[in-house]
Backbone as numpy.savetxt, mean C-alpha at the origin, in Angstrom:
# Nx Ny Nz CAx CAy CAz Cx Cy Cz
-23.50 -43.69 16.91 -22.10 -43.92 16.66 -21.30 -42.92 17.49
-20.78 -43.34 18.27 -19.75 -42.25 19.00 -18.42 -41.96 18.17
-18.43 -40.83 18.84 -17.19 -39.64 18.39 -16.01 -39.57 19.07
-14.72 -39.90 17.51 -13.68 -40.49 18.43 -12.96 -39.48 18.83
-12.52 -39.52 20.04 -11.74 -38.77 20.91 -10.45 -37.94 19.76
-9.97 -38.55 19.00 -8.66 -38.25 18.09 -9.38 -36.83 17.22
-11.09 -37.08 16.92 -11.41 -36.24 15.82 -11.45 -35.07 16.53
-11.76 -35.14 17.83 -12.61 -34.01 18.35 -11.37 -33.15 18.93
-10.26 -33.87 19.28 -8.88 -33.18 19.49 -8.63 -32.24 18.04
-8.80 -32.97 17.25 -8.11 -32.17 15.59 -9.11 -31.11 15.50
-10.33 -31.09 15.80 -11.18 -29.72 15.78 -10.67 -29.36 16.69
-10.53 -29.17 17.70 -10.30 -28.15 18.69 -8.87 -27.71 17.98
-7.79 -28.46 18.12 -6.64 -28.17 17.33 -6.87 -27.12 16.38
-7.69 -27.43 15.14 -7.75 -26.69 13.91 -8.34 -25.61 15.08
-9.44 -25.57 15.34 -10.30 -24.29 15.77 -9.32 -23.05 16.43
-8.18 -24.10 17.48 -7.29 -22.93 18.13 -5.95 -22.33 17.36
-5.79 -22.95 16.36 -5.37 -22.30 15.08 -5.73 -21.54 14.39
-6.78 -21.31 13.93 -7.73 -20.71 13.10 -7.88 -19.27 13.69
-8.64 -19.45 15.36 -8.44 -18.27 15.68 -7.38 -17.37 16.15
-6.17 -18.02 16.34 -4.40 -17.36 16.75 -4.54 -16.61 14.80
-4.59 -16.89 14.02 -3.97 -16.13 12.98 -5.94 -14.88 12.62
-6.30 -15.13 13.06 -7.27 -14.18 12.71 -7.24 -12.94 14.17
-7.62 -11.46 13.08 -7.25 -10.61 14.09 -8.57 -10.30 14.87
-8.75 -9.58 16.13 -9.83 -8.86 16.15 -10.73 -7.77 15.56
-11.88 -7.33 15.55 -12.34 -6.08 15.21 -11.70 -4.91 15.20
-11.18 -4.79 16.75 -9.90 -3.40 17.12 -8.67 -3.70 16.60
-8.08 -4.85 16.38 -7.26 -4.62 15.89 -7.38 -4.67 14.39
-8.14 -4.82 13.61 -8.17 -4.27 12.12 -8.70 -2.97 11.86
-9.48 -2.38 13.09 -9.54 -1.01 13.29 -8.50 0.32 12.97
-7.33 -0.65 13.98 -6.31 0.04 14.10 -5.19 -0.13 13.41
-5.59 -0.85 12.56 -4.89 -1.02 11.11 -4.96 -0.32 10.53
-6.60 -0.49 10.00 -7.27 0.59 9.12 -6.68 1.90 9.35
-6.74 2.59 10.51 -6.48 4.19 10.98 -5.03 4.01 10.80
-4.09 3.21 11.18 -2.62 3.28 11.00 -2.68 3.74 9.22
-3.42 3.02 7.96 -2.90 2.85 6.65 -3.83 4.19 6.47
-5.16 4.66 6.63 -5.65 5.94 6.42 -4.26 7.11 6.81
-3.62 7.33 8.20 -2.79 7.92 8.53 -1.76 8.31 7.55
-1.38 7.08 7.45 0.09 6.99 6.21 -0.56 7.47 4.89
-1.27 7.29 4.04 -1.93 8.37 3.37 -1.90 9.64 3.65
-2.70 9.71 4.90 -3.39 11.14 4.69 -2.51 12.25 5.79
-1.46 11.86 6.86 -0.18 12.07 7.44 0.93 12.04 6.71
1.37 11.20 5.66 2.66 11.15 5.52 3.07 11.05 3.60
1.59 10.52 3.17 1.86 10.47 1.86 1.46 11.80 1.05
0.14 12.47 1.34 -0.55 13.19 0.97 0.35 14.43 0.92
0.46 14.76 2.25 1.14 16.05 2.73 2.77 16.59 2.04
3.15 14.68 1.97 4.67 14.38 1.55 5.51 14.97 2.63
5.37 14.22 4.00 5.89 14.56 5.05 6.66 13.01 5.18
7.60 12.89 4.21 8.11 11.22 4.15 9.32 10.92 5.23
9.63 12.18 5.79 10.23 11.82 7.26 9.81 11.16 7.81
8.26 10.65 7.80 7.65 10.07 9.15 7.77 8.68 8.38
8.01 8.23 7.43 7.68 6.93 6.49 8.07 5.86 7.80
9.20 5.64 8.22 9.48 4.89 9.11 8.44 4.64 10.16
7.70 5.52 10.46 6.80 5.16 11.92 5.68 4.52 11.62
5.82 3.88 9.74 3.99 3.20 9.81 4.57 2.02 9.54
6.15 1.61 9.37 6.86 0.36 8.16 7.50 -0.47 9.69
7.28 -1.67 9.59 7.96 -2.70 10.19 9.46 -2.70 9.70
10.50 -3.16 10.64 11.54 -2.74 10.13 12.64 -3.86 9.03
11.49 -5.10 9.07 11.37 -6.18 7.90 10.72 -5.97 6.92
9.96 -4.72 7.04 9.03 -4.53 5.25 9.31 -5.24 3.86
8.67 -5.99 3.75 9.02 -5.67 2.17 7.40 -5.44 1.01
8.30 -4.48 0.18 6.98 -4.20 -0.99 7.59 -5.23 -2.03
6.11 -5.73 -2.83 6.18 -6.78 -3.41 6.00 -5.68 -4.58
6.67 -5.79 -5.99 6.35 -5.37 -7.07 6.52 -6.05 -8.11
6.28 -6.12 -9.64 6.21 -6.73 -10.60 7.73 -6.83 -10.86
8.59 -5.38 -10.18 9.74 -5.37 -10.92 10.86 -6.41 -9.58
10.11 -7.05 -8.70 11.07 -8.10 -7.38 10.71 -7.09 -6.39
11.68 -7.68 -5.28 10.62 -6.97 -3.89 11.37 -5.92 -3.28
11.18 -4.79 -2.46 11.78 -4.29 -2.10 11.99 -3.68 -0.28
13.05 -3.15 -0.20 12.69 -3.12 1.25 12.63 -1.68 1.99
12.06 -1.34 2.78 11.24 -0.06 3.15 12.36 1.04 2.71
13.72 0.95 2.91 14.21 1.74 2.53 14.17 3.08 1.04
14.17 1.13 0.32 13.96 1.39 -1.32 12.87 2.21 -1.44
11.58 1.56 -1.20 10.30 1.98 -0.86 10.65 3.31 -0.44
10.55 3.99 -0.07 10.91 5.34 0.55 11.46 6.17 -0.63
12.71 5.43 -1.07 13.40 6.29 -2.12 12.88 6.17 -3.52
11.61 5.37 -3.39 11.14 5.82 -4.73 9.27 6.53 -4.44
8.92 6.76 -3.55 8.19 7.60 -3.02 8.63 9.16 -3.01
10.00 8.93 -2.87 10.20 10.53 -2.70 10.47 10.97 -4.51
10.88 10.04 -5.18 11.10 10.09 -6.52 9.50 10.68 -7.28
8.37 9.78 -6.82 7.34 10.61 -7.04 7.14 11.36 -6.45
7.85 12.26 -5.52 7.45 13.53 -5.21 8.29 14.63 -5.82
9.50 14.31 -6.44 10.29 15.23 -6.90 9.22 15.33 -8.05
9.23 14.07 -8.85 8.54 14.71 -9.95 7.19 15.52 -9.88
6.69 14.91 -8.94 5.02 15.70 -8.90 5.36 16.20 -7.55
5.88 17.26 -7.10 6.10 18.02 -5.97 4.60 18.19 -5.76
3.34 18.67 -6.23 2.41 18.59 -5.77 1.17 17.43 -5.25
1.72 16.61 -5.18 1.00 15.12 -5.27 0.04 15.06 -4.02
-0.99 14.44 -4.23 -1.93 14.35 -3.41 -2.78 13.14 -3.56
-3.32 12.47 -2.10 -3.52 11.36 -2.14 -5.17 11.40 -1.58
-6.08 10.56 -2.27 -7.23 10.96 -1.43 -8.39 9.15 -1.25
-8.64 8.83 0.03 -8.49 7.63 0.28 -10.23 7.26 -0.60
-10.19 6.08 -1.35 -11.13 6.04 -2.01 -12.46 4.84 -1.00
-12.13 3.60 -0.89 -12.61 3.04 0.23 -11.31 2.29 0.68
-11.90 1.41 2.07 -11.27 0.47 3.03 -11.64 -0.61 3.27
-11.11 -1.45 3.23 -11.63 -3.01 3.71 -10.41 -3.88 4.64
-10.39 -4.10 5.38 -10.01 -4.84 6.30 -10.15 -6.23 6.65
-9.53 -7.26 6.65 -9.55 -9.03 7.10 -8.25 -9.53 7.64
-8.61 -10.10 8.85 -7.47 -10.71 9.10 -6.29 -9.64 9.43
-5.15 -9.72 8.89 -3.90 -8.62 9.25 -3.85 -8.31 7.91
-5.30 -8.25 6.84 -4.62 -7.14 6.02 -6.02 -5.96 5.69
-5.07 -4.92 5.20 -6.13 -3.69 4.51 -5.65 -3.47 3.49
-6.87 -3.16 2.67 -6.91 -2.43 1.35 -7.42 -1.27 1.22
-6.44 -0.70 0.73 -6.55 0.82 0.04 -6.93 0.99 -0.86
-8.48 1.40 -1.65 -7.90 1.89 -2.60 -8.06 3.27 -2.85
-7.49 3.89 -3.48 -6.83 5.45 -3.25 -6.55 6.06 -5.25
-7.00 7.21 -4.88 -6.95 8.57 -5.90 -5.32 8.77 -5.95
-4.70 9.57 -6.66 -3.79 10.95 -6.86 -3.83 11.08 -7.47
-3.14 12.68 -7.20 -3.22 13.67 -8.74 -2.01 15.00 -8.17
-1.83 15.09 -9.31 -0.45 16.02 -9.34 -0.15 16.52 -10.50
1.27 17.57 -10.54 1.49 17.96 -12.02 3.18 17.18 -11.84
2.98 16.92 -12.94 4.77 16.54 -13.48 5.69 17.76 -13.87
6.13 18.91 -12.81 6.77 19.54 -13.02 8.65 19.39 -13.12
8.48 18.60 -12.74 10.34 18.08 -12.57 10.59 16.54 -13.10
11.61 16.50 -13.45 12.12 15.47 -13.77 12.00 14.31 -12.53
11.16 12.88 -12.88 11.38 11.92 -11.70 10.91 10.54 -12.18
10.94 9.81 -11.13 10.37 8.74 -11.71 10.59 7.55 -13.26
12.09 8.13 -13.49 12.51 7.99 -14.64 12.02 8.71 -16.12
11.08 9.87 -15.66 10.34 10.34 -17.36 10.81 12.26 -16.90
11.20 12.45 -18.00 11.25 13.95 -17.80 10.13 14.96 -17.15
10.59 16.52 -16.88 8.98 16.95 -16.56 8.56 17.28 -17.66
7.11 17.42 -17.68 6.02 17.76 -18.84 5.28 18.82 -18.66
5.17 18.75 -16.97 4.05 20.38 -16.90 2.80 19.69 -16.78
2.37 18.18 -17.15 1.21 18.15 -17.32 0.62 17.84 -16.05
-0.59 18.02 -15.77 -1.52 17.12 -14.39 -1.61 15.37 -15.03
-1.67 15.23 -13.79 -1.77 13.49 -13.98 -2.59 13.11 -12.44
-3.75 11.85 -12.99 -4.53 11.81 -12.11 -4.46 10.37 -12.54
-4.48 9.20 -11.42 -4.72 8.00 -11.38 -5.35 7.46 -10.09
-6.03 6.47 -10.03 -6.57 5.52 -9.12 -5.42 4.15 -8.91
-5.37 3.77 -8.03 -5.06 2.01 -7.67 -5.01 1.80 -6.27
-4.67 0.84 -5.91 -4.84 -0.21 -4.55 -3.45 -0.57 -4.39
-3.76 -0.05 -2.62 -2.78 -0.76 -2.23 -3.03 -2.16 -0.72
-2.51 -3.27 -0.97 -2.91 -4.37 -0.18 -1.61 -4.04 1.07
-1.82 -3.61 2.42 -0.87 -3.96 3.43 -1.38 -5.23 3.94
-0.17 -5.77 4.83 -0.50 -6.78 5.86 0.62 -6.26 7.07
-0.39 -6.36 8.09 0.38 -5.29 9.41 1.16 -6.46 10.20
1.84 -6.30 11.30 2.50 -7.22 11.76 3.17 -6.05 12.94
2.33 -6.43 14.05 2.51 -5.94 15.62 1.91 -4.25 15.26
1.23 -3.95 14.70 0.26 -2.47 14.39 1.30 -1.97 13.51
2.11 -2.02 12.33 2.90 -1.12 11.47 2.73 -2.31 9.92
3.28 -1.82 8.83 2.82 -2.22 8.04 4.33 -3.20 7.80
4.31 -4.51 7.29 5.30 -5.43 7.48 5.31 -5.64 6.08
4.02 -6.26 4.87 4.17 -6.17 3.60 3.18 -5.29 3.16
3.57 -5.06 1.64 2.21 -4.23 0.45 2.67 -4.81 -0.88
1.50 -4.39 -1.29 1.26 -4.99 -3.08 0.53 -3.63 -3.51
0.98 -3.65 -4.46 0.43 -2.11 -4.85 0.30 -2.38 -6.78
-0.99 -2.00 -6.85 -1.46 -2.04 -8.26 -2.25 -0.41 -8.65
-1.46 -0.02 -9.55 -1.48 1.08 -10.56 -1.30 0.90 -12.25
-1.85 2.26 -12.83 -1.80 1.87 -13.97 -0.32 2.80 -14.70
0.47 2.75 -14.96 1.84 3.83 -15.14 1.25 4.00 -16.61
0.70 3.00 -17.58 0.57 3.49 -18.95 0.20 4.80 -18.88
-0.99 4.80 -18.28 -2.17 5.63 -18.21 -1.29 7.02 -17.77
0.21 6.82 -16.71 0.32 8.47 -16.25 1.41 8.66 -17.30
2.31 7.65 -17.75 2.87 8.11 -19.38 2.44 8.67 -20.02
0.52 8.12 -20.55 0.03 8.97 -21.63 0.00 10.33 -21.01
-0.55 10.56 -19.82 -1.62 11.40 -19.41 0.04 12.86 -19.15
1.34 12.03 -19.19 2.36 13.18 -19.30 2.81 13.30 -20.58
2.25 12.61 -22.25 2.45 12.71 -23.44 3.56 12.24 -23.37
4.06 10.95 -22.43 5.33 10.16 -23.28 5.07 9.27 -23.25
4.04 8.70 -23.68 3.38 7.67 -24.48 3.47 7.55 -26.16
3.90 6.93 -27.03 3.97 7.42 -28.46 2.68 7.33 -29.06
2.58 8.40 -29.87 0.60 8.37 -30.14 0.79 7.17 -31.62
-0.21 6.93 -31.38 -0.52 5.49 -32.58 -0.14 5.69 -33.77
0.96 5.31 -34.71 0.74 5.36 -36.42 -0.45 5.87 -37.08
């Protein structure tokens, strides 16, 4: 049975589609090292001057509470740094596909100042979560970011303890 000319166009079609949205090796490489950087350059250190040089200048962060745009993002990064002036970020693993990476990542800090909407406490607070970028021309264009806040409420005692 021969193979009709129309099908073998739509594979090639699909095929040269398929590979335009998938990235290379180097370039999820250099993803990877761009989102390690921003961690371990700009988040860790809390050198958030540089925030701009890893963010597309369309960013947006996706959150539970609607989306926001790098600016915002920024100003509530520095909000966790007022409160935990000592904050520190430490990269847990990496995975890479396509134009996106995942983070997932440690911190730990003390809640010495008022931020983040909760007073200071004095206490250390240590949490894990992930963050999902998707890069767009080597800088980061979106993120999704999953944490647990109960957990740094309790862990600053403004959590209400059980009846």
């Amino acid at each position: 049975m021969p193979i009709k000319r129309g099908f073998v166009l739509s594979l090639l079609i699909f095929a040269m589609i398929s590979r335009s949205h998938a990235q290379s090796p180097n370039e999820q490489a250099r993803n990877k090292a761009a989102a390690r950087a921003f961690f371990e350059e700009v988040l860790s250190p809390g050198k958030l001057e540089r925030y701009c040089d890893f963010h597309a200048p369309d960013f947006i962060a996706h959150g539970s509470d609607g989306d926001f745009t790098w600016a915002e993002d920024l100003a509530m990064a520095r909000d966790e740094r007022t409160a935990m002036p000592d904050l520190h970020f430490a990269i847990n693993h990496m995975v890479a596909e396509d134009d996106l990476v995942l983070v997932h990542w440690s911190a730990w800090g003390t809640n010495t100042h008022a931020g983040m909407g909760f007073p200071a406490t004095g206490k250390p607070i240590k949490i894990s979560g992930m963050t999902l970028f998707r890069f767009k021309a080597g800088k980061m264009g979106e993120e999704w970011n999953a944490w647990n806040m109960l957990s740094v409420l309790k862990q600053a005692g403004l959590f209400p303890a059980k009846p």
